[in-house]
C-alpha positions as CSV (number, residue, x, y, z in Angstrom):
1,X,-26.5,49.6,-80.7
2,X,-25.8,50.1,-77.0
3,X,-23.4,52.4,-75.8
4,X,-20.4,51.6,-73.3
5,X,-18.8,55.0,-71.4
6,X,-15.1,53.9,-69.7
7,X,-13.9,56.1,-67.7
8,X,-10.2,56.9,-67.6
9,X,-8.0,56.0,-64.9
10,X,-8.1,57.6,-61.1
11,X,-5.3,60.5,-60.8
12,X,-2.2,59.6,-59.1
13,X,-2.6,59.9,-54.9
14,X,-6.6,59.8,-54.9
15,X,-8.2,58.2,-52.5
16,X,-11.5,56.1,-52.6
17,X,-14.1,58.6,-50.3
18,X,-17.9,57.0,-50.0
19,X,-20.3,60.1,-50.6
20,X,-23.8,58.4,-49.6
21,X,-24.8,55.0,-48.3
22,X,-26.6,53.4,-51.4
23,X,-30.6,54.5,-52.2
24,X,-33.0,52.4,-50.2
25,X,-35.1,49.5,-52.9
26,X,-38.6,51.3,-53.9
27,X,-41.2,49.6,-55.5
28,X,-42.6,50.6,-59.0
29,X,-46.3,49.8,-60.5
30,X,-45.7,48.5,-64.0
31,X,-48.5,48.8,-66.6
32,X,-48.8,46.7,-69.3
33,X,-48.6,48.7,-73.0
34,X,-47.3,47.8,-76.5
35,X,-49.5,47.4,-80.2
36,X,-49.6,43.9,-79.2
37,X,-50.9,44.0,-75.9
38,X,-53.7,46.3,-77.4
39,X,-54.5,43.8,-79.5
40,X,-54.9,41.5,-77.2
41,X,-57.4,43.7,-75.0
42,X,-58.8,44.1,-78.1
43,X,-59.8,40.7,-79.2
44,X,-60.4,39.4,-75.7
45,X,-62.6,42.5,-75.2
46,X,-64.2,41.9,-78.8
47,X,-63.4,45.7,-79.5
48,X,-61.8,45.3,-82.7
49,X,-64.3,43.3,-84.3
50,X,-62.9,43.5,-88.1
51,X,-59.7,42.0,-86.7
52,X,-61.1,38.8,-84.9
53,X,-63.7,38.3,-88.3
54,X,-60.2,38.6,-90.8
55,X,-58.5,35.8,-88.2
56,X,-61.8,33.9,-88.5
57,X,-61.7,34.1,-92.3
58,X,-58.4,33.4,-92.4
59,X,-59.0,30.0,-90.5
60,X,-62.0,28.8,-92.2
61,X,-59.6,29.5,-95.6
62,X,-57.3,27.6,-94.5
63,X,-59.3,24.6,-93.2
64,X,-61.1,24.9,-96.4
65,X,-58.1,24.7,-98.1
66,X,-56.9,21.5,-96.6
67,X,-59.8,19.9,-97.1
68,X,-59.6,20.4,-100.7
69,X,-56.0,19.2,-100.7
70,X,-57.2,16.0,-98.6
71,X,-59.9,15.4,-101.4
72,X,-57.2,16.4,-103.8
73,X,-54.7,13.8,-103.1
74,X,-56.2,11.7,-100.3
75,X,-56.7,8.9,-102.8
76,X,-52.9,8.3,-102.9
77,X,-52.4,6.5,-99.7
78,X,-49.3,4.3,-99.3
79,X,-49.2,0.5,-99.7
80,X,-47.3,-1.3,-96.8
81,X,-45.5,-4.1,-97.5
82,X,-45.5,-7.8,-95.7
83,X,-43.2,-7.5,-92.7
84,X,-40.3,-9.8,-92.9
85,X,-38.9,-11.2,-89.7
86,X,-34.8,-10.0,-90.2
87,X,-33.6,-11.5,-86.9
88,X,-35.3,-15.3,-87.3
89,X,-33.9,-15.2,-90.8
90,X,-29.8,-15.0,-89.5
91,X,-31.0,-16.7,-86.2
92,X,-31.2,-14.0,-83.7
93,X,-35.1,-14.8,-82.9
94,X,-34.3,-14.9,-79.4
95,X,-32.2,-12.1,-78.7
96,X,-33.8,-9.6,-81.6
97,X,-33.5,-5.6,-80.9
98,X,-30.7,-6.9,-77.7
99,X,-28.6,-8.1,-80.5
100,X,-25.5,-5.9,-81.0
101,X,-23.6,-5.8,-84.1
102,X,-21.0,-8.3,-83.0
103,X,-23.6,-10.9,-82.8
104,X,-25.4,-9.7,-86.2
105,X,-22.1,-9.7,-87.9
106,X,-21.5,-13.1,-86.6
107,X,-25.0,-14.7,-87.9
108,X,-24.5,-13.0,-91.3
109,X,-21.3,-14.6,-91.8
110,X,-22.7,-17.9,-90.8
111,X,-26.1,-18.1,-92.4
112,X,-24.2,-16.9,-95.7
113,X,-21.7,-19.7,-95.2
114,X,-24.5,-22.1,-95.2
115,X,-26.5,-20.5,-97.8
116,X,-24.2,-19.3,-100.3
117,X,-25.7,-20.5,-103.9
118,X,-21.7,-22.0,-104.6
119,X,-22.1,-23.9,-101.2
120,X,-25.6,-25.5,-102.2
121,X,-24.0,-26.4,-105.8
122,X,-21.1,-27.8,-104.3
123,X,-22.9,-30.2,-102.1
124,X,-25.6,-31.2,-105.1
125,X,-28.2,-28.8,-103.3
126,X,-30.8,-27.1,-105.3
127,X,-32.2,-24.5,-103.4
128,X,-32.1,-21.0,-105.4
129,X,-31.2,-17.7,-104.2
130,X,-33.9,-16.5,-102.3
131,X,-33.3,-17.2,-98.7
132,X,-29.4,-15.6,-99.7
133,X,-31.3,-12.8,-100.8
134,X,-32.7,-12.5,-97.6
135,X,-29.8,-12.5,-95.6
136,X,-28.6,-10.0,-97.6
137,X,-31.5,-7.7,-97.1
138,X,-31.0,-8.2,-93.6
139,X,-27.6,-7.4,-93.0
140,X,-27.6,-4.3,-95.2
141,X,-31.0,-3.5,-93.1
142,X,-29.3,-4.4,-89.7
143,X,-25.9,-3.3,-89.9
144,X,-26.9,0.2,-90.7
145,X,-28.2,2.2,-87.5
146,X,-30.7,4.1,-89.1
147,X,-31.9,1.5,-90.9
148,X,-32.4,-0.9,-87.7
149,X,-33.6,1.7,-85.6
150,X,-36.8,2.1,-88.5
151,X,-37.0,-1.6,-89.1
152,X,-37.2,-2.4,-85.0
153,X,-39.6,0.4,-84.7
154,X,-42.1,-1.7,-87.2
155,X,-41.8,-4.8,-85.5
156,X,-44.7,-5.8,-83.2
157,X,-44.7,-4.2,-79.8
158,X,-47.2,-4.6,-76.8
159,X,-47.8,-1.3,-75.7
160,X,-50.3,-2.0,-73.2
161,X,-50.0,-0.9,-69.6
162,X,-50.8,-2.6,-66.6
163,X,-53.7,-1.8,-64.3
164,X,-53.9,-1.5,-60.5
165,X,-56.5,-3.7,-60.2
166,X,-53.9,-6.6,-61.4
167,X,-51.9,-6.1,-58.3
168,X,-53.1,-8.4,-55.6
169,X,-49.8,-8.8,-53.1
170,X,-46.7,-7.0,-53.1
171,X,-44.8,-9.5,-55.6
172,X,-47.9,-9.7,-57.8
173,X,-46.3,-5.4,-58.7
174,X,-42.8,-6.6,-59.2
175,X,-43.0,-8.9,-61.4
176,X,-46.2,-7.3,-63.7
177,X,-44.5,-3.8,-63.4
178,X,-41.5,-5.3,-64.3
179,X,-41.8,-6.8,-67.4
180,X,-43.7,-3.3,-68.5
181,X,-41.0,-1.5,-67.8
182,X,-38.2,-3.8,-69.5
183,X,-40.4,-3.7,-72.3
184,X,-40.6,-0.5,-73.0
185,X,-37.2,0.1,-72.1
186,X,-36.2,-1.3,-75.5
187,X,-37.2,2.7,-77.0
188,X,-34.8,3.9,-74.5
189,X,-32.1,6.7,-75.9
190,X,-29.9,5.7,-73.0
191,X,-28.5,2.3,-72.8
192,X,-28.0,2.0,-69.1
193,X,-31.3,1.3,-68.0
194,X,-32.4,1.1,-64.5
195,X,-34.0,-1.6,-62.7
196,X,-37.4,-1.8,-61.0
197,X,-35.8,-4.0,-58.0
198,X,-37.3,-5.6,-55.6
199,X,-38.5,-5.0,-51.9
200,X,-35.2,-5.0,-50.3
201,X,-33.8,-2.5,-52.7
202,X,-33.1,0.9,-51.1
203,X,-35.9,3.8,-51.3
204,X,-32.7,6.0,-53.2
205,X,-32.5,4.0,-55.9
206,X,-36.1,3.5,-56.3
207,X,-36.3,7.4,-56.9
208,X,-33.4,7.2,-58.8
209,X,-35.8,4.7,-61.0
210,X,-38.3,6.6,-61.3
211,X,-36.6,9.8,-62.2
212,X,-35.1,8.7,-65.0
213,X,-38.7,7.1,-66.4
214,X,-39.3,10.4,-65.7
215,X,-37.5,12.1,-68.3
216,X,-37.6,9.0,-70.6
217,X,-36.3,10.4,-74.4
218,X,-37.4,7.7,-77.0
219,X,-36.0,6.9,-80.2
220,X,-38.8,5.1,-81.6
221,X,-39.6,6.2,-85.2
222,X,-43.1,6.5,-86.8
223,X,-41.6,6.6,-90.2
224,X,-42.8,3.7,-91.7
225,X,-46.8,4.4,-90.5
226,X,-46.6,7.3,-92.7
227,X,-49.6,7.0,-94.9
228,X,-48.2,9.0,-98.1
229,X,-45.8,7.9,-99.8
230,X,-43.8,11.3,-101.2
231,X,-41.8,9.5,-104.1
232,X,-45.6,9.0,-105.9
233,X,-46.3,13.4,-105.7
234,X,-47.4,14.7,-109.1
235,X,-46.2,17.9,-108.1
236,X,-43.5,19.8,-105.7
237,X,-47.1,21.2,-103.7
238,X,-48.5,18.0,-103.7
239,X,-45.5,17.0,-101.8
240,X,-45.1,19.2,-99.3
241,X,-48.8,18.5,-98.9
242,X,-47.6,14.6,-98.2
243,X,-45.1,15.6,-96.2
244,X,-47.2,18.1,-93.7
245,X,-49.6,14.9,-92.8
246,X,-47.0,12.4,-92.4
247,X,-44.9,14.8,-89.9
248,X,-48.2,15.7,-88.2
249,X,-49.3,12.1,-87.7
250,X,-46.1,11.0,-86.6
251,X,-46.1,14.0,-83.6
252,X,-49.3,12.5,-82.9
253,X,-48.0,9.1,-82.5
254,X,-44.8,10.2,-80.8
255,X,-47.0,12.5,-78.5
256,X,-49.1,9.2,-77.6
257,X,-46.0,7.2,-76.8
258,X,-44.5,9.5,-74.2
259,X,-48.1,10.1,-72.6
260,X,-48.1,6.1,-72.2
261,X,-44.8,5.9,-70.8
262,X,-45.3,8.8,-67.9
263,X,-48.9,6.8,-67.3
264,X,-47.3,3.9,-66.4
265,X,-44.7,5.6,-64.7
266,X,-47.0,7.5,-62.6
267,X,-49.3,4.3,-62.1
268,X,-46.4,2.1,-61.0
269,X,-45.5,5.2,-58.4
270,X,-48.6,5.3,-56.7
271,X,-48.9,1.5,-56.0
272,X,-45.3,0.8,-55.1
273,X,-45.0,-0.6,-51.7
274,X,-41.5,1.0,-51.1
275,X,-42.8,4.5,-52.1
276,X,-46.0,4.1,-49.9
277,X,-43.8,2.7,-47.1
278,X,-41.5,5.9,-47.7
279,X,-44.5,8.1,-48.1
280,X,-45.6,6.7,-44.3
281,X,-42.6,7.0,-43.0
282,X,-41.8,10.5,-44.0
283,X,-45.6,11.4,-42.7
284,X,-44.7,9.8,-39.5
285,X,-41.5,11.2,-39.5
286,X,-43.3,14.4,-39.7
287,X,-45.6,14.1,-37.5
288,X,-43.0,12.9,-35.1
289,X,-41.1,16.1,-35.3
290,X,-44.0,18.1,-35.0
291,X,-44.9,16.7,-31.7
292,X,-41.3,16.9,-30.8
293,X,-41.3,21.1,-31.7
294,X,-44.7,21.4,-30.0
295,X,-43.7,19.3,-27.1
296,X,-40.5,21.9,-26.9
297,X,-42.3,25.1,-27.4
298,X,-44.6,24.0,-24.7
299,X,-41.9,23.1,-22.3
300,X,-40.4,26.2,-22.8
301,X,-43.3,28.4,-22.5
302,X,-43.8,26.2,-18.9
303,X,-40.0,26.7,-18.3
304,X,-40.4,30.7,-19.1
305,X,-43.5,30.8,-16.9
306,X,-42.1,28.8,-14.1
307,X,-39.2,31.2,-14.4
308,X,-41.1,34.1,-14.6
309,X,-42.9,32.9,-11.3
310,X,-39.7,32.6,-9.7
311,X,-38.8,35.9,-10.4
312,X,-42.0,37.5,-9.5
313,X,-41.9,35.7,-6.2
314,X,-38.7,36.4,-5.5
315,X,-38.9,40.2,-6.4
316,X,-41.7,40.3,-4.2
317,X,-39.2,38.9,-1.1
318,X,-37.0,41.3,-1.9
319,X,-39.6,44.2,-1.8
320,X,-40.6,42.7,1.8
321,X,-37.5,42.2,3.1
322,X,-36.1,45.8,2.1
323,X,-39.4,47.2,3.4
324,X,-38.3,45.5,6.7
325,X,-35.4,47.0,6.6
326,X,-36.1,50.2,5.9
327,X,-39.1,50.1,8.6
328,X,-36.2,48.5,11.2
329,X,-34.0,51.3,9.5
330,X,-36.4,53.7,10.2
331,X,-37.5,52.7,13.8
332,X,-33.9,52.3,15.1
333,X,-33.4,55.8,13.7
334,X,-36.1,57.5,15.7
335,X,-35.0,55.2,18.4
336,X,-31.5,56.6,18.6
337,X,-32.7,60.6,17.6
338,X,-35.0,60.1,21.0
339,X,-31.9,58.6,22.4
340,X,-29.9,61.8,21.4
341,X,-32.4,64.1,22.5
342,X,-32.7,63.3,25.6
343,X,-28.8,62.9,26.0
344,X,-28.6,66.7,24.6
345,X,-31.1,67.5,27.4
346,X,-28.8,65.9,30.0
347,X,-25.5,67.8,28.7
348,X,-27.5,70.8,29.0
349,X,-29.1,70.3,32.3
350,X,-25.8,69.1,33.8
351,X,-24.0,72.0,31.9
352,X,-26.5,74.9,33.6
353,X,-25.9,72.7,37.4
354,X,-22.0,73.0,36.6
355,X,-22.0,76.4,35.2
356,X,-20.2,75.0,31.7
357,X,-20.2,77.3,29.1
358,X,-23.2,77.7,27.3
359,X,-21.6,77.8,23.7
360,X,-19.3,75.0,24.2
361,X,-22.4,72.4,25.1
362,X,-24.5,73.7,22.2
363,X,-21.9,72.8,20.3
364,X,-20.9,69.4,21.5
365,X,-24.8,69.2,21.3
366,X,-24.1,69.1,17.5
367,X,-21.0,67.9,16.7
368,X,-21.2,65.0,19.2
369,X,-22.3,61.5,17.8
370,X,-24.9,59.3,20.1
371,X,-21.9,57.1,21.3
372,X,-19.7,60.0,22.1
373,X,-22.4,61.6,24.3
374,X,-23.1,58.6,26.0
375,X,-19.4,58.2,26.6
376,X,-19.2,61.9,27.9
377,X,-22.4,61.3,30.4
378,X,-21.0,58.0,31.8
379,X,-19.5,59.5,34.9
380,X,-21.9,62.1,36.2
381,X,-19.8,63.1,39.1
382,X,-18.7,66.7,38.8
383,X,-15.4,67.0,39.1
384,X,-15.2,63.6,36.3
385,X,-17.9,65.6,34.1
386,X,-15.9,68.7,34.1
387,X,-12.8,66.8,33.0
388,X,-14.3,64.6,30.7
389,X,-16.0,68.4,29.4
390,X,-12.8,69.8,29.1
391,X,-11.1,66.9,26.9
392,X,-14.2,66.8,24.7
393,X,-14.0,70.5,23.9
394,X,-9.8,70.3,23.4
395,X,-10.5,67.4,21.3
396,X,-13.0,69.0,18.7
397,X,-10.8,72.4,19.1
398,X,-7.7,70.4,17.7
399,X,-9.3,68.3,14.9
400,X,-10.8,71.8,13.8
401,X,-7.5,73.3,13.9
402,X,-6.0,70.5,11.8
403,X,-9.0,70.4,9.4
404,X,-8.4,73.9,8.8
405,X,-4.2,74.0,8.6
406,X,-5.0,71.1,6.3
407,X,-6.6,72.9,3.4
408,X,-4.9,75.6,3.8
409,X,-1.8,73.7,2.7
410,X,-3.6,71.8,0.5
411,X,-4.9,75.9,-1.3
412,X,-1.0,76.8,-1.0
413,X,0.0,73.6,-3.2
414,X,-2.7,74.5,-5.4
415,X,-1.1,77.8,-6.4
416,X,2.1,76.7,-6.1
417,X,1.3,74.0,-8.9
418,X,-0.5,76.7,-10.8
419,X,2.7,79.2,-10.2
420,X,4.8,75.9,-11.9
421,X,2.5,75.8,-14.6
422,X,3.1,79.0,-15.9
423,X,6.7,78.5,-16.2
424,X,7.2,77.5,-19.5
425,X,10.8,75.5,-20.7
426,X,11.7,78.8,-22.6
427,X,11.2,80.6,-19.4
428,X,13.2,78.1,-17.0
429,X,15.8,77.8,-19.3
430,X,16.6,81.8,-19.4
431,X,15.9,81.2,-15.3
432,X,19.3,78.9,-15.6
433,X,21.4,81.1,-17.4
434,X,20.3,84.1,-15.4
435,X,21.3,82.4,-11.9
436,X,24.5,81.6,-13.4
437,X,25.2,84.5,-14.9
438,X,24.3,86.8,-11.9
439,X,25.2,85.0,-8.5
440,X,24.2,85.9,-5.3
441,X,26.1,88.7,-3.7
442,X,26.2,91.1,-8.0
443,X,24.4,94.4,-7.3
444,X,21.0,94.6,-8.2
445,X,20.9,90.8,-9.0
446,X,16.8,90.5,-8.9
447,X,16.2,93.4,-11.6
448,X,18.6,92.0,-13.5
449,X,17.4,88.7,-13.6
450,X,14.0,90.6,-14.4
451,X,15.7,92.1,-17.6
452,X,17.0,89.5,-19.0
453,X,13.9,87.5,-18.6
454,X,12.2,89.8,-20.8
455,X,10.0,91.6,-18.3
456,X,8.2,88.0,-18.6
457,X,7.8,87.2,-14.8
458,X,7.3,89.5,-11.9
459,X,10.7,90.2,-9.3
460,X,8.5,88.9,-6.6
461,X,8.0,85.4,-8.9
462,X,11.4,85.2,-9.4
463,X,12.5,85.0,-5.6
464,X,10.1,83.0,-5.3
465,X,10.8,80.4,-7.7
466,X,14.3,80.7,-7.1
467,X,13.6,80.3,-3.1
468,X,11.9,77.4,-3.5
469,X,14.6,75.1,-5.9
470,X,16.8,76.1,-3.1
471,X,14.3,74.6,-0.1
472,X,14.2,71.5,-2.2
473,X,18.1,71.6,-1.6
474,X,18.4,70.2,-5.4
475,X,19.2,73.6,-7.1
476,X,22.6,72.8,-7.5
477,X,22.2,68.9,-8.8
478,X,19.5,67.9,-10.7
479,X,16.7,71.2,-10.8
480,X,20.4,73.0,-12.5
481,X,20.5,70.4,-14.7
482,X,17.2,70.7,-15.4
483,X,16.9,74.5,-15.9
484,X,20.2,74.1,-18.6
485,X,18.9,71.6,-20.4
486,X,15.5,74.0,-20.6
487,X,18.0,76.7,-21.7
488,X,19.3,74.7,-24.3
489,X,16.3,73.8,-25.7
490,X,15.3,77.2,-25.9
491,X,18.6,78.4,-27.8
492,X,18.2,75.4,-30.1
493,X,14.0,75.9,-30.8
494,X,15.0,79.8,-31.6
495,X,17.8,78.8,-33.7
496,X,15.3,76.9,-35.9
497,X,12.8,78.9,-36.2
């Protein structure tokens, strides 16, 4: 017995956590073992020699042994009886095994009306009770199920199929396959029973046909072929015996049936014009869509190849054209450092006729763009050159002053942002009670200030903080406000903690 482990609920507050993903598949070799699969190797291998000769014994025994039986008892075979025609004796000839038991119960009551031996005395008749007998026989035959289906089963059936070589135009299959299969269809354990059809009937329902002849399940019975009779056994073996050869003949013959039925079922399938016409066009079909990918796939590869082209041509203009222009790029560059040389030259050479200062034209010679040197050298007249000289070098002095009183403000906010940083709200909140408390004018009012900040900042910080909310003119508005509320966030902080 297999056993089951639960596991008990998850503690109160836990929390699913995922450990690992889950273990990649492997795959595992199995080998075949077991006391049966070594007997197998075995006997196929002829290994276990006294095992194969005991099954060989074993079968010649019993084959021996049913032949004895046969010669035993094989004299007893069964006597069939005349077959009587149930149907044409209550007048159902024409509609026979069709005939349900309305229309049986009907005929009885009729034939026995005209038949009943009180009827024939009563209108002089002499006709005996034979043919009432009769209709007895067969109403207590046909009115039982059981008893009809193993009476209908020994009437006379055509089980022959048709060939293909009886099919010589299209209609020639409907109507010889037809009749076949309304024939047989009398065996069938289902009463709706589809039709074979005609040409204009839809390819659907011409599968649907043929997959229910398919899976055709027969009720025909054998019963009455059996050829031993088990109400004339001696014995309860000799019975058994009878009834071994009556179940395997009737296999046999139920076997047979079923192998007709799907032969003619597959027959009738391969020479049906509608499945042939499907079968064609569901090929062409096919083939159609094949040429239809192929014709794709070969478009696209065109399309990818034309595109790829494209692209390859078109990277290969851009490669020119930005070689171009880094060759024009390059050539108008040495163009304008020639340019630039040869202006330098020219400042310096006028500089040494005009006695300019040295120092100042190396370093216009440097700071001085193309343009701005042409500009400068326009007007080569001295007294134009000297002023033009003189404006160049104010010019350059002023935008090196401003570069330079630029970053020093911009290094003075720097540290003055880094000086606000470390003033914390603790800090600027004993700031604002400090101020109060010690106005200008109180002896001493820095160090004190210094004390009751805890030794925390330098004297010199404190001016200096204290300086600058008074430049911003806001220290008695909205940096006060801001320094008490500090100080009261303080108190209230410390009071918690």
């Amino acid at each position: 017995m297999a056993e089951v482990i639960c596991l008990g609920p998850s503690p109160i507050g836990f929390k699913d956590e995922v450990f690992s993903s889950i273990a990649p598949t492997i795959e595992k070799s199995l080998e075949e073992a077991g006391e049966s699969y070594q007997q197998f190797l075995e006997l196929y291998h002829g290994v276990n020699k006294k095992n194969t000769q005991t099954k060989e014994k074993q079968i010649e025994e019993e084959v021996k042994e049913d032949a004895e039986e046969d010669e035993k008892y094989g004299h007893k075979k069964k006597i069939f009886q005349a077959f009587e025609d149930y149907y044409g004796i209550l007048g159902l000839q024409n509609k026979r095994w069709m005939a349900t038991q309305d229309d049986i119960k009907k005929a009885y009551r009729k034939m026995v009306l005209e038949h009943h031996p009180d009827k024939n005395a009563q209108r002089g008749e002499v006709e005996g009770d034979a043919m009432f007998k009769s209709i007895q026989k067969a109403w207590e035959t046909l009115c039982d199920p059981l008893k009809r289906k193993i009476y209908d089963s020994q009437e006379p059936f055509d089980d022959s199929i048709p060939s293909a070589d009886s099919i010589k135009v299209d209609e020639d299959f409907y109507s010889i396959f037809g009749e076949a299969f309304k024939r047989f269809s009398k065996w069938s354990e289902k009463k709706q029973i589809p039709q074979l059809g005609d040409k204009n009937t839809p390819i659907d329902t011409v599968l649907d046909f043929y997959s229910f002849w398919r899976s055709f399940k027969s009720w025909r019975l054998y019963d009455f072929l059996d050829e031993y009779d088990t109400k004339e056994a001696e014995s309860r073996e000799e019975r058994r015996w009878m009834e071994r050869k009556n179940l395997k003949s009737r296999k046999k013959r139920k076997a047979d049936e079923l192998s007709r039925i799907q032969k003619l079922v597959e027959l009738a399938f391969s020479v049906d014009p509608r499945v042939i016409k499907h079968k064609e066009e569901e090929k062409a079909e096919k083939e159609r869509k094949q040429k239809e990918r192929e014709e794709a796939a070969k478009k696209k590869k065109e399309e990818e190849a034309r595109r790829a082209a494209e692209a390859q041509k078109k990277k290969e203009e851009d490669e020119r054209k930005r070689a171009e222009e880094l060759a024009q790029q390059k050539r108008e560059k040495a163009k304008r450092t020639k340019k630039l040389k040869a202006l330098r030259a020219k400042l310096r050479k006028l500089g040494q006729q005009n006695n300019f200062n040295q120092d100042k034209v190396e370093a216009l010679c440097i700071v001085l763009s193309l343009e701005q040197l042409s500009a400068l050298l326009s007007d080569e007249k001295p007294e134009s050159l000297k002023q033009a000289f003189e404006n160049e070098c104010n010019r350059i002095e002023e935008e090196k002053k401003k570069k330079e009183e630029a970053e020093e403000q911009a290094t003075k906010e720097q540290d003055d942002n880094k000086e606000d940083a470390s003033w914390t709200p603790e800090e600027l909140g004993l700031l604002a009670k400090a101020i109060i408390k010690f106005p200008g004018g109180v002896s001493a009012r820095w160090q004190q200030i210094h004390s009751f900040l805890g030794g925390t900042k330098s004297i010199k910080e404190i001016v200096k903080k204290v300086a600058k909310l008074k430049t911003a003119e806001l220290s008695t508005t909205t940096n006060t406000r801001e320094l008490e509320d500090s100080f009261e966030n303080y108190k209230k902080k410390k009071k918690n903690s």
